[in-house]
MIMAR-451712 format. One record per residue (C-alpha): z, x, y. Coordinates in steps of 0.2 Angstrom, whole numbers. Example, Ala and Ser with C-alpha at 12.3 -4.5 7.8 and 13.67 -1.06 7.14 Angstrom:
+-------+-------+-------+
!     w !     u !     v !
+-------+-------+-------+
!    39 !    62 !   -22 !
!    36 !    68 !    -5 !
+-------+-------+-------+
REM end
This chain:
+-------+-------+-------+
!     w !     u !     v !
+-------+-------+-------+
!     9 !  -172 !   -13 !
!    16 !  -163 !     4 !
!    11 !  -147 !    -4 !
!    -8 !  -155 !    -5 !
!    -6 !  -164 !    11 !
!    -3 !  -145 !    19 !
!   -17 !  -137 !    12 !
!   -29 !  -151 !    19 !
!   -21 !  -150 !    34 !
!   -23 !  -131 !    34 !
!   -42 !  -131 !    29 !
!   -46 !  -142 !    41 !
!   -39 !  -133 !    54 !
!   -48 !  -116 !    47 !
!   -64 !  -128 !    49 !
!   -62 !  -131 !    66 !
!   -58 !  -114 !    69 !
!   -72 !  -107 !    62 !
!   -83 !  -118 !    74 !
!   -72 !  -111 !    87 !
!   -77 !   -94 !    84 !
!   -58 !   -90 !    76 !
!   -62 !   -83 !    58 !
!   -48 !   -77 !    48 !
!   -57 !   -60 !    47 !
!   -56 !   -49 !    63 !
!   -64 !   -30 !    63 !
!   -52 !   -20 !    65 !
!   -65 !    -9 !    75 !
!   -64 !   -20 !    89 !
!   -62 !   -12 !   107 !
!   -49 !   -23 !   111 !
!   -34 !   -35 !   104 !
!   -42 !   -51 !    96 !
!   -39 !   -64 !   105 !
!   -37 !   -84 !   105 !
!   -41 !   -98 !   118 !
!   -27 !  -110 !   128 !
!   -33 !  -125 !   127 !
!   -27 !  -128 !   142 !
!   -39 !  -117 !   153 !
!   -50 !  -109 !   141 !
!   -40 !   -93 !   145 !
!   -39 !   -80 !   132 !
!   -22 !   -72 !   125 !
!   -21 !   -57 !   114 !
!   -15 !   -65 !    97 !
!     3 !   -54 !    97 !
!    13 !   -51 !   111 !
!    33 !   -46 !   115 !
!    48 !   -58 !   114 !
!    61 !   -47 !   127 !
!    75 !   -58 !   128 !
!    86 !   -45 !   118 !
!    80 !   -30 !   123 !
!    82 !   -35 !   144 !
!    98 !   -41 !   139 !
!   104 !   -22 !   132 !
!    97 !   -15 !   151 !
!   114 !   -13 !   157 !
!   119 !    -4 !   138 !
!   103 !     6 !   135 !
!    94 !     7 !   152 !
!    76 !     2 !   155 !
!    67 !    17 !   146 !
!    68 !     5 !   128 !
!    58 !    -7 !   138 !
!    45 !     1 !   148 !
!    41 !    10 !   130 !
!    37 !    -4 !   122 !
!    29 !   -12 !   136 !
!    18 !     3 !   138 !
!    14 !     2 !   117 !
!    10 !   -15 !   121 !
!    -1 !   -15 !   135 !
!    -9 !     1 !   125 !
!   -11 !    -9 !   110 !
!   -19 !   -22 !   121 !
!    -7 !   -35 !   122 !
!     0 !   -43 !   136 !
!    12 !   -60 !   134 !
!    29 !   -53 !   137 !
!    43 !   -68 !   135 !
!    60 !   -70 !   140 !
!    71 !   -80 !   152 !
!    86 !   -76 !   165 !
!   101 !   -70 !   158 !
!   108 !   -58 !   169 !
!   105 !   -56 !   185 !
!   105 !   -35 !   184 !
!    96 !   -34 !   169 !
!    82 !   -47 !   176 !
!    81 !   -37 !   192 !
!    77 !   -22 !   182 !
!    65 !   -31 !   169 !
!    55 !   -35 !   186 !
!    54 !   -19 !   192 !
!    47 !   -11 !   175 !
!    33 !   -27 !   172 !
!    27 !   -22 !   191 !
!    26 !    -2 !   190 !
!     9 !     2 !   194 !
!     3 !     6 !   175 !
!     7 !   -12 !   169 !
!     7 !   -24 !   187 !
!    -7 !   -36 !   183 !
!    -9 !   -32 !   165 !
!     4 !   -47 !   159 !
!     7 !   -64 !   152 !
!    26 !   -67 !   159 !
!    35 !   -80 !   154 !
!    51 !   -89 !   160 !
!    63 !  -102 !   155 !
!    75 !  -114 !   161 !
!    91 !  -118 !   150 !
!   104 !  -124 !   162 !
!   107 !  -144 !   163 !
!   105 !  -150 !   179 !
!    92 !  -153 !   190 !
!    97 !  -141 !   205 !
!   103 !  -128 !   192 !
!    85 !  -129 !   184 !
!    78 !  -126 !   201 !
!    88 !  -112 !   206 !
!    83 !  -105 !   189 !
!    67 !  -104 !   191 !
!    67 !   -99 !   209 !
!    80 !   -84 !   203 !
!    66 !   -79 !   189 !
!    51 !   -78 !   204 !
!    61 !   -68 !   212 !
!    69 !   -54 !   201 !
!    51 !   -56 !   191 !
!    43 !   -50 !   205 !
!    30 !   -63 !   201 !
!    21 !   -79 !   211 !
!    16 !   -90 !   201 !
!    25 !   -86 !   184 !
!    13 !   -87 !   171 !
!    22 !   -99 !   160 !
!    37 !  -109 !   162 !
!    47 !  -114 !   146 !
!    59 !  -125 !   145 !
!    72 !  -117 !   131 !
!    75 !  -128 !   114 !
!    73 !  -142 !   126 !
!    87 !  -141 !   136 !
!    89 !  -156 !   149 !
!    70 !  -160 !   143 !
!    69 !  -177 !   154 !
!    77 !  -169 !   170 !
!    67 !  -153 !   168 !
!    50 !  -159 !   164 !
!    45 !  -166 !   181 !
!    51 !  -150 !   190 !
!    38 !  -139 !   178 !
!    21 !  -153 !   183 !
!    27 !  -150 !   201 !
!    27 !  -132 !   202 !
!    11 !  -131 !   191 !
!     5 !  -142 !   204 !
!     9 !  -132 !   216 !
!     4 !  -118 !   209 !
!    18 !  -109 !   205 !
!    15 !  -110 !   187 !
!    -1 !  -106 !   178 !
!     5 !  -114 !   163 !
!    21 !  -124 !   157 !
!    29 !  -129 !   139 !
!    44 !  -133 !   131 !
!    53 !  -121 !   118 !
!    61 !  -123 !    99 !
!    69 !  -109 !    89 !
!    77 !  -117 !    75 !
!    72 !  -135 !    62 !
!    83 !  -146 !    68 !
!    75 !  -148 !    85 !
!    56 !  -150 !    75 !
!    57 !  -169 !    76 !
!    62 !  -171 !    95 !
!    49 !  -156 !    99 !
!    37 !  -168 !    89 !
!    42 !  -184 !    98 !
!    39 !  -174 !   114 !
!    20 !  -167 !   109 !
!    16 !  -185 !   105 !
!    22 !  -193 !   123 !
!    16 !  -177 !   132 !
!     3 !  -163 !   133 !
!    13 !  -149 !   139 !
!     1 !  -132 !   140 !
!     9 !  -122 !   127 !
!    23 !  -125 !   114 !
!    34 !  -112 !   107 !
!    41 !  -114 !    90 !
!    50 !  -103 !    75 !
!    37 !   -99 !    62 !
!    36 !   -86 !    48 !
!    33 !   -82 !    28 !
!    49 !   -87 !    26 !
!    53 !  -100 !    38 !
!    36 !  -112 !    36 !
!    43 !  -130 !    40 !
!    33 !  -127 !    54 !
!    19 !  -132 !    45 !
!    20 !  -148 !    39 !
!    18 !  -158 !    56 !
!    21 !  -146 !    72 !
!     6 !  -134 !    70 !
!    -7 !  -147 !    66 !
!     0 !  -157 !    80 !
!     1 !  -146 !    92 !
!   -18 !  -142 !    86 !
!   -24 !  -162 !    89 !
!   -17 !  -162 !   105 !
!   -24 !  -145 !   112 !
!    -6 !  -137 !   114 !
!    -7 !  -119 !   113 !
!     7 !  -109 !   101 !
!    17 !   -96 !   104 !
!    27 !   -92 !    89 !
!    44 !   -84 !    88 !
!    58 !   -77 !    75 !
!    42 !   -71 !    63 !
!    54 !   -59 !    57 !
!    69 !   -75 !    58 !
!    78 !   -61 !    69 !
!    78 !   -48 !    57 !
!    84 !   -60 !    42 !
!    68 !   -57 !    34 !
!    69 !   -36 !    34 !
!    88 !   -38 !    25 !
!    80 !   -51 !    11 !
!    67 !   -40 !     6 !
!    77 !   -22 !     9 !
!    78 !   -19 !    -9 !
!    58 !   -27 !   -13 !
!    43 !   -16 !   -12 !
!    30 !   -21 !    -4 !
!    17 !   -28 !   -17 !
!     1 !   -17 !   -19 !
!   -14 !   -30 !   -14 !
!    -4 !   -33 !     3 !
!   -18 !   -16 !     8 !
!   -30 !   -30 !     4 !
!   -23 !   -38 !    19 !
!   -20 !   -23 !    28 !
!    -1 !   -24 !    27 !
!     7 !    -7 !    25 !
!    26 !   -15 !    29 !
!    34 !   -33 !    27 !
!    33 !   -33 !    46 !
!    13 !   -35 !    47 !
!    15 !   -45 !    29 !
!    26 !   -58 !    41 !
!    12 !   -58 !    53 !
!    -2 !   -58 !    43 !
!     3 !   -73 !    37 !
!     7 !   -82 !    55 !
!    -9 !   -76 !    63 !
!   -18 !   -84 !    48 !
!   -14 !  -101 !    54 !
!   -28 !  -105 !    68 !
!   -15 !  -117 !    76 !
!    -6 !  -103 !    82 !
!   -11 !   -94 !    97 !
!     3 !   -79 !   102 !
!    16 !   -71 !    89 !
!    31 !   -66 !   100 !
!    39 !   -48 !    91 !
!    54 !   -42 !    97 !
!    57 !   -23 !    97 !
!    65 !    -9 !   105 !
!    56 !     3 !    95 !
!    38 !     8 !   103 !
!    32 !    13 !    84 !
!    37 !    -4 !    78 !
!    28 !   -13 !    94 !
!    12 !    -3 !    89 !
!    14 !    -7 !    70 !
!    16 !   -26 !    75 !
!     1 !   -24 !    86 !
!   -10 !   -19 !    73 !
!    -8 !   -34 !    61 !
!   -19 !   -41 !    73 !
!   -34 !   -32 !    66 !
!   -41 !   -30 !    51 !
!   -42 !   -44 !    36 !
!   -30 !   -60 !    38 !
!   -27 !   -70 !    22 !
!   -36 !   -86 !    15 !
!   -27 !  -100 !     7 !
!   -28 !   -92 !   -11 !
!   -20 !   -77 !    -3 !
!    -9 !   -86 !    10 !
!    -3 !   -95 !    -7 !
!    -2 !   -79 !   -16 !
!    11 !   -72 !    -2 !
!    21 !   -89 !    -4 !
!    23 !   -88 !   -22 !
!    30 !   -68 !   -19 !
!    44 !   -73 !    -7 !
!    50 !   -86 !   -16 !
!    54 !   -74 !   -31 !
!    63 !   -63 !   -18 !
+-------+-------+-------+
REM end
């Protein structure tokens, strides 16, 4: 019965998004990345982006060059969301200097989080982000796995009020915070909502996706690839012949596919320091995306894995 339940859910959704313009085919001939609307504003994102949490944290390890690569892949592949949050405040500085060098200034989504407890902490937070960001207004302000949610959700109305954000949401990265991300989407409306979401990591699904659809909450997924979990699962597993169909030449664009299917979803966030991968994320955004026989046909695969 829930298995039913999902499927309704999920036609339904690909019915509105078919009105909407959001077929699950996209020509992979297209100029430039497909894109998806944020409810919010009627802005348009491209449909994959960069989660650089990691890879600004190795600054002080590796150096910028990883970065700027893969932002420059990016950017190139006509992307443009970029997320992460405020770690360190060395690496951060340098993350700001790299997102406003002359070939990518103006040409990203930036987001930022707040995951300190605290009301002044959340402050100086974000205050620290404008600043080593390089960036006034920050596109999107998150708050992380929500952390403090009550005391750090009327600091985000005011400074999108103000003008400081463009947009503001609330984070989730693992199940066991799906039913208090629920509760929140069903008191509030918050802009966007981030949430993990992949092949082999669906519980998404069941409420989250359609919810956030109902209410107009725009998605930005993350952990498609469940933080590389999913690549040491299927090391030893080819991947399957008809995934071409799909235009999937490695599990990571399988992953994808699969995500981007859902029309709920408006952003996959991959993380990478590898410029080659970046551009082979990028282009699971063209070309054919699966159908419910097919999206079913790629559930019953991993399960046997």
């Amino acid at each position: 019965m829930a298995g039913e339940t999902n499927r309704r859910q999920f036609l339904s959704l690909v019915t509105a998004a078919a009105a909407a313009g959001l077929t699950p085919r996209l020509a992979h001939a297209q100029r430039a990345m497909p894109t998806r609307e944020v409810p919010a504003g009627g802005e348009r994102l491209p449909i994959i982006g960069f989660g650089s949490s990691k890879v600004v944290e190795e600054i002080a390890t590796r150096g910028d060059e990883p970065l700027r690569q893969v932002l420059r892949t990016l950017a190139a592949e006509g992307g443009k969301v970029v997320d992460t949050w405020p770690r360190n405040p060395a690496n951060d500085g340098r993350f700001g200097a790299v997102i406003n060098e002359p070939e990518l200034r103006g040409k990203l989504f930036v987001t930022t989080k707040l995951d300190k407890v605290g009301k002044e902490a959340g402050v100086a937070q974000f205050r620290e982000a404008q600043r080593l960001y390089g960036r006034k207004p920050i596109d999107l302000v998150q708050i992380f796995s929500l952390t403090d949610l009550d005391t750090h959700w009327p600091s985000l109305r005011a400074w999108k009020d103000a003008g400081e954000a463009r947009y503001i949401g609330v984070t989730v990265s693992e199940p066991r915070l799906h039913s208090a991300l629920e509760a929140f989407l069903r008191r509030e409306r918050p802009d966007f909502t981030q949430v993990n979401y992949s092949i082999t990591e669906r519980e998404a699904e069941t409420t989250l996706l359609p919810l956030a659809a109902d209410r107009g909450v725009a998605v930005l997924v993350n952990r498609p690839f469940m933080n590389g979990a999913l690549f040491k699962r299927l090391a030893a597993t080819p991947l399957p012949p008809w995934a071409t169909e799909l235009g999937a030449t490695t599990w990571a664009q399988f992953s994808l596919k699969y995500i981007l299917a859902h029309p709920a979803v408006t952003c996959v966030l991959t993380e990478t320091s590898n410029p080659k991968h970046m551009a082979e994320n990028a282009a699971a955004a063209f070309g054919t995306l699966p159908d419910v026989p097919a999206r079913q046909r790629m559930r019953d695969l991993i399960a046997t894995v």
